[in-house]
N, C-alpha and C positions, 0 to 999 in steps of 0.2 A: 494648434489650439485656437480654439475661438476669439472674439476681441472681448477684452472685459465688459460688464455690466454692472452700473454705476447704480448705488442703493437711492434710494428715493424718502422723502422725506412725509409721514402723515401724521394730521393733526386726531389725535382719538382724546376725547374726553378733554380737549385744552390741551393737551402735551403732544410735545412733538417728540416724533419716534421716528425712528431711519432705519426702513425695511429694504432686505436684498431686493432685485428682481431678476436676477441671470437663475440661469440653470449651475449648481454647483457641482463642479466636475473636476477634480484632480487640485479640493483645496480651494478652488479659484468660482467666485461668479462670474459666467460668462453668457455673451450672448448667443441665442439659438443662432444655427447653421442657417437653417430656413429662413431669420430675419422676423419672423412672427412674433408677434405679443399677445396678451388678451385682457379683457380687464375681468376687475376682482370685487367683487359688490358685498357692500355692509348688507346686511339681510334684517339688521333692524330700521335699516332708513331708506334701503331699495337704491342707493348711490350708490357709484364707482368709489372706490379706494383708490385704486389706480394701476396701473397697467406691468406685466409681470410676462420676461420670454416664454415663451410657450415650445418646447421642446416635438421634434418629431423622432423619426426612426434611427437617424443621423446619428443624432446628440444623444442617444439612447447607447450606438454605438460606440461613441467615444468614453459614455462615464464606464459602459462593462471593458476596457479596453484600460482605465484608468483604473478597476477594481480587480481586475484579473491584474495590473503588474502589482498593484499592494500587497494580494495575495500571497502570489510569488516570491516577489519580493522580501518575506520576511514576514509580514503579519498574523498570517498561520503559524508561525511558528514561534511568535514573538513569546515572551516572558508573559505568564496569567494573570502576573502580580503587576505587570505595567501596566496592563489592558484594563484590569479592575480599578488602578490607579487613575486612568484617565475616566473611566465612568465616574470613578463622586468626583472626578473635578469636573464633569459636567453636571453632574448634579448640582454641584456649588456654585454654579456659573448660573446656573436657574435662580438658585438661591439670592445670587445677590443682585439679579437683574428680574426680580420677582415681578415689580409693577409694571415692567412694561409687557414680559412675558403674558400676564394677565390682558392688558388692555388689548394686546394682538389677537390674542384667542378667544375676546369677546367678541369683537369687532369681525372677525375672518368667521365663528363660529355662530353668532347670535346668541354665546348665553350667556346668562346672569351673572352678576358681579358672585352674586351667594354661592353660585353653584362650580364657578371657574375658580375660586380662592378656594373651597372649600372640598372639592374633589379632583379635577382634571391636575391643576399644578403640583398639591400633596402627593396625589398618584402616582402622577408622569417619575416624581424624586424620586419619593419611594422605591418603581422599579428599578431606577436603575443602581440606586445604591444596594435593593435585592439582587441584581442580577452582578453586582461588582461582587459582592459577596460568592459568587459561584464561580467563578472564573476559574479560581486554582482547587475545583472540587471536581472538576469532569473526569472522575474517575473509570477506568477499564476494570480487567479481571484477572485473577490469575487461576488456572482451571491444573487439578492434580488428576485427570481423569485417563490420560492418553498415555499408557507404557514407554518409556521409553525416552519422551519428550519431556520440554518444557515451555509450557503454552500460556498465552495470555491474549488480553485483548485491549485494545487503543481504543479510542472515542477519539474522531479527528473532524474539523471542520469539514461543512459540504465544501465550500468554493464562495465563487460568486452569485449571491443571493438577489433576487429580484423583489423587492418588496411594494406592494399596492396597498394604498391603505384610503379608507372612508372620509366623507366630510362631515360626518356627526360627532367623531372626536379627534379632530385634526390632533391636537398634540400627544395626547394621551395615547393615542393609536403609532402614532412616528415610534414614541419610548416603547412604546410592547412589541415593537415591529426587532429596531433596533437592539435593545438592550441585549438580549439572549442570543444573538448575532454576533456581535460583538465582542460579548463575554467570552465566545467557544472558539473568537480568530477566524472568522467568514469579512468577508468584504460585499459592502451594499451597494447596489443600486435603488435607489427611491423613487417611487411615481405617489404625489401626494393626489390628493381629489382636488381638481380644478375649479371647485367651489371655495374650497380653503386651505387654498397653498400657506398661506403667510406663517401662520404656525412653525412650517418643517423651515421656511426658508430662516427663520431666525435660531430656529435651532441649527442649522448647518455654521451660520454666525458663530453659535458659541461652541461646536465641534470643533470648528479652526483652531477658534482661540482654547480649547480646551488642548488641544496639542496633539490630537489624533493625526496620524502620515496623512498625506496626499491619496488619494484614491478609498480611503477606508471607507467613507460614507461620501456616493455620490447622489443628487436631486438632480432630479428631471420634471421641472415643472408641465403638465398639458394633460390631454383629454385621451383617454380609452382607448377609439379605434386608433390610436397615433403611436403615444406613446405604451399604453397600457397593453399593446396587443405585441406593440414590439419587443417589450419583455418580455412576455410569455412566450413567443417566436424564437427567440433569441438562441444561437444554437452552443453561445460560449456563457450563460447563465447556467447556473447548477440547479440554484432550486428555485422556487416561486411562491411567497406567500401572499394570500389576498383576503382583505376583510371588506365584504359589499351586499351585493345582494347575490341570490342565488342564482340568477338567472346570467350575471355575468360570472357565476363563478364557476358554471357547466362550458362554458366558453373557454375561461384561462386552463380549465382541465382539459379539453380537446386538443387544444394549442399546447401545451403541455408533452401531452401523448405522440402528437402527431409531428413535434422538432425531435428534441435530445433524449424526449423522456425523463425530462427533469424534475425532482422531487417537488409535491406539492400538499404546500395546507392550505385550509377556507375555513375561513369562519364568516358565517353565511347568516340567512334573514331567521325571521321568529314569528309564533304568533302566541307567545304564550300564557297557558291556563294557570288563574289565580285562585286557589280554592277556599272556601271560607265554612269550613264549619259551625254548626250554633253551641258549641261546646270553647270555642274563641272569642279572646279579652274584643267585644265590636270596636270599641277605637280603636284600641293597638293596632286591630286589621284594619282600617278605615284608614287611619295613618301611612299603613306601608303598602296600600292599596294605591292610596294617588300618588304616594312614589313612585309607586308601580307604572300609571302609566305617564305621568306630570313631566317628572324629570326629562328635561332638555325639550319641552312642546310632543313630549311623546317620540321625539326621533331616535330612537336605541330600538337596537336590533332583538333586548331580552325583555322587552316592556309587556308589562301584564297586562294584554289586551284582552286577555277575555277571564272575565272573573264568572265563577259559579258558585252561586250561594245558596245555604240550606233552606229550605222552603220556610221552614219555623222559624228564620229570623232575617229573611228576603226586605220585608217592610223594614226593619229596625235597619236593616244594614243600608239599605238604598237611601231612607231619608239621612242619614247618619253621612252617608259618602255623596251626595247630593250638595249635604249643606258644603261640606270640606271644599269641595272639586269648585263650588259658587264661590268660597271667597280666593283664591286664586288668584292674587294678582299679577297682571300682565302687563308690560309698560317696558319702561327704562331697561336696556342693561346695565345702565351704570348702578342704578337705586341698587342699596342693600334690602331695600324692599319686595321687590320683584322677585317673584316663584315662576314664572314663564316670559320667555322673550320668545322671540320669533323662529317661526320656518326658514331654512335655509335659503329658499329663493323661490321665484316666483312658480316654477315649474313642479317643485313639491307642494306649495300653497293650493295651486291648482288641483293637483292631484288629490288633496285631503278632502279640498271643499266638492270634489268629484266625487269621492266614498261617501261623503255624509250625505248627499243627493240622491245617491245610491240606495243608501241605507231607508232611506225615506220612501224611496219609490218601490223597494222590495215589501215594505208593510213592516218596518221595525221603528217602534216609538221612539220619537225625538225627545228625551227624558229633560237632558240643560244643553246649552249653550249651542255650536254647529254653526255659528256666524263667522266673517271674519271682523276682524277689531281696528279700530281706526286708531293708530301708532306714529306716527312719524314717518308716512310713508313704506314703513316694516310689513312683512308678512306672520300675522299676527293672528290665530285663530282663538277663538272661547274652547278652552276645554268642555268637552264632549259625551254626553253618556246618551249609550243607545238602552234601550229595555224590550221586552216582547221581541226577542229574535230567536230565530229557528238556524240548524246547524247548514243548513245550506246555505245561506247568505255570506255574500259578497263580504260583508264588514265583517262576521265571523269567519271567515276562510282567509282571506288576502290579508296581507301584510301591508298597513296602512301609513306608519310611520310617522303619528303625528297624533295629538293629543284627542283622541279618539279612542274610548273604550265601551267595549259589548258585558251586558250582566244578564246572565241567566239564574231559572232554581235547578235545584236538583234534590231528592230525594234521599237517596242511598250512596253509598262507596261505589257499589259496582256502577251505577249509572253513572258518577261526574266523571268515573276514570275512564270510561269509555269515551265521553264529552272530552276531556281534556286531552284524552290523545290522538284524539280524531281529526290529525292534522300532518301534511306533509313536514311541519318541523320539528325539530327537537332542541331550541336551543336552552329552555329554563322553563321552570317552574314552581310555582309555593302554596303553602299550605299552608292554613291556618287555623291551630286547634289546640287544646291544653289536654288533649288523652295523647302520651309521646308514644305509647303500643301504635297508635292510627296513623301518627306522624310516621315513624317507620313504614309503617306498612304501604301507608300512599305513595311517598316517596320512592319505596321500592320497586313499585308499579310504574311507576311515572314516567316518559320515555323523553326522558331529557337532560342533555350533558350539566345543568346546575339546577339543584333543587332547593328553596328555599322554607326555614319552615319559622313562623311568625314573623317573618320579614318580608321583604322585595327589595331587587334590584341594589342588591349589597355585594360587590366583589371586593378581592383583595389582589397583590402579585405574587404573592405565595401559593394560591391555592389556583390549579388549573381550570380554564375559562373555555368552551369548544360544545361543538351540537351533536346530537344525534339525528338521524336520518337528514335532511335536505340541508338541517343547517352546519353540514360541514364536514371536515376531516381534519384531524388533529386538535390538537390543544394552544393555547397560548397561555402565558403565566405560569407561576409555577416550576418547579424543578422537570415537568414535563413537556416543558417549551426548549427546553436544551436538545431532546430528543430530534426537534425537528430541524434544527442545524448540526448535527453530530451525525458521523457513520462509525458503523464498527468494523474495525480489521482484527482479524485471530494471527496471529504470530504463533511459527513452530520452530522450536530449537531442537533438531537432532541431539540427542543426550547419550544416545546408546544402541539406535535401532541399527542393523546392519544392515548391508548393502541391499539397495531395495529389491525384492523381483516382484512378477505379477500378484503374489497372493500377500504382498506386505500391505498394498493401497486398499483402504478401505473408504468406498465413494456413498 
């Protein structure tokens, strides 16, 4: 085993906090194989935090090596009611180490004090005392259908699970990764996003201390082609799930296909249609409009980027979502003030203020804001709104990820639903209208794994979360997230058949 790695100490908001920095692998922070670090930057203040082992293919090998003997070992097999037992004592270990959870996940994340207290840490609980609740519910079958026999069926962990997960919700994304994992008696492997490790690294903290074996959940801090390519590779990994972009998530499928053929989910990019009928309360929808794209600077993968509005109430709705989007304030993450903080780093910052440049030079009006904002050194944009754009454009096509949204009119039903699905993604969509014959009916049409209707950008853990077409395969949340760690085996008990010959077996 590797030499320890000694936690370090950062000063966030005045308090001092003592974050890992090893790779966590069999219980233990340790240091990478390779000797490598990298540092880890506040994205509100564009400074290091500080420096954190940076895992390769190696150390990749050791934690599935440490997660394949837990497996083994007894963890698969272990009691549902101990397993669930240990999730709310991690839940309760969030619980009572609330503030510092918070300040790490501002600080590694860039967001808002309002937004991290108020959905990412109630979430992250909530799943997992959801998913402790399902522990001892993974129910089989029992089947009266076969003469002779007595048949049923098992739901059993895959193995050892590979999990990749984003930097737009480093914690929140760990517990969706985890939880249902966990609950079903699978053993992890973790590759967090090397933009915001710190999250997973304190949550492995209180896994320890929550009392989970050795090997159960291991962290492999580092970058893609290194680590992330070596899970997917991996020929003693069972399955693979990845939450990113699409582009690398055709990749971890190839890789996938082309080792063990190991089981895979994606839950992948978006560009999703926000619809607004003139038959809709205009605040109410002006309200869950800049949710729609506001929340987190825009960087979520189900943000309503492209809203289409009725022609008959286009002016009403725009100066109405103009004014909202203009008071917006951007600053602080500590203020309880603050409705946006900053882009994740400099290389996203780039890339948004790249699309509004874009947007400009295709011939679509700069309606507010497309600056960046002077913060504290942070990557910090003005929330965004384009007008006068046509459906070829760059800003209406691409997935921008960042507080940037396109408003078009439209006419009739058949024509927005054409517009709104006139997109290689499917990961959400909403409607907004007070006739619920139409709400049905849009929705119906609509070719997207979550459909919202007089809201945005509202999920739960109960209710399953997952794209159609480009944005993905499988579910996550939901009792339909157990599916993607669970196999079925049919069991046959001879009961009476007699001795077999060729015409007993039926294939």
């Amino acid at each position: 085993m590797a030499a320890s790695a000694p936690p370090k100490s950062v000063v966030i908001n005045a308090k001092e906090i003592s974050i890992p920095t090893g790779l966590f692998i069999n219980n233990e922070f340790v240091k990478a194989l390779g000797g490598k670090t990298f540092e880890v930057e506040n994205p509100a203040t564009g400074k290091v935090l500080l420096s954190i082992e940076e895992g390769q293919a190696e150390d990749v090998d050791l934690a599935v090596k440490a997660a394949r003997k837990a497996f083994d070992g007894g963890w698969a097999d272990s009691d549902p009611a101990w397993r669930a037992s240990l999730l709310h004592r991690l839940a309760d270990l969030m619980e009572k180490n609330r503030d510092e959870m918070l300040a790490v996940e501002m600080v590694d994340s860039g967001k808002p004090l309002n937004q991290a207290s108020t959905v990412d840490l109630p979430a992250s609980i909530g799943t997992l005392r959801y998913y402790a609740s399902w522990a001892d519910k993974v129910y089989g079958r029992t089947a009266a259908t076969v003469p002779g026999t007595f048949t049923y069926t098992v739901r059993e962990p895959i193995g050892v699970c590979g999990q990749i997960i984003p930097w737009n919700f480093p914690l929140m994304m760990f517990v969706w990764k985890i939880a249902p994992a966990l609950a079903t008696g699978n053993t992890i492997v973790m590759k967090s996003a090397e933009s915001t490790p710190l999250s997973a690294l304190k949550m492995c903290e209180l896994i320890r201390e929550a009392g989970f074996p050795a090997g159960t959940v291991n962290l492999v801090s580092g970058f893609g082609p290194t680590v992330g390519a070596a899970i997917a590779n991996h020929m003693d990994i069972d399955k693979v799930a990845f939450t990113g972009s699409t582009a690398t998530g055709r990749v971890i499928l190839k890789a996938a296909a082309s080792s063990n053929l190991k089981k895979v989910t994606l839950e992948l990019g978006g560009k999703s249609p926000n619809i607004v009928f003139p038959d809709a309360d205009l605040q109410k929808a002006v309200d869950w409009s800049v949710l729609g794209i506001d929340f987190h600077a825009g960087q979520v993968c189900h943000a309503g980027t492209r809203i289409y509005v009725h022609e008959d109430i286009y002016d009403a709705f725009l100066a109405a979502f103009t004014k909202k989007m203009a008071s917006i304030k951007v600053g602080s993450i500590f203020s309880s003030e603050t409705d946006q903080g900053p882009q994740i780093n400099r290389s996203q910052y780039d890339k948004i203020l790249g699309y509004i440049d874009i947007g400009k030079k295709e011939g679509a009006t700069l309606h507010l804001g497309g600056n960046p904002v002077s913060k504290d050194g942070g990557y910090f944009i003005e929330p965004t709104i384009f007008t006068d754009v046509t459906p070829e454009m760059k800003i209406v096509k691409e997935e921008i990820f960042g507080p940037v949204v396109v408003i078009a009119k439209f006419k009739s039903e058949d024509e927005v639903i054409v517009a709104a699905n006139d997109t290689s993604y499917g990961l959400a969509a909403g409607v907004h209208t007070n006739d619920y014959q139409r709400a049905l009916r849009i929705t119906k049409k609509l070719r997207a794994g979550t459909t919202w209707v007089n809201m945005f950008n509202f999920l739960h853990w109960s209710m399953p979360f997952g794209g159609y077409k480009e944005s993905g395969i499988g579910r996550e949340l939901g009792g339909e997230a157990l599916d993607n760690y669970t196999q079925v085996k049919s069991v046959f008990f001879n009961m009476g058949i007699p001795t077999p010959t060729h015409t007993s077996f039926v294939a």
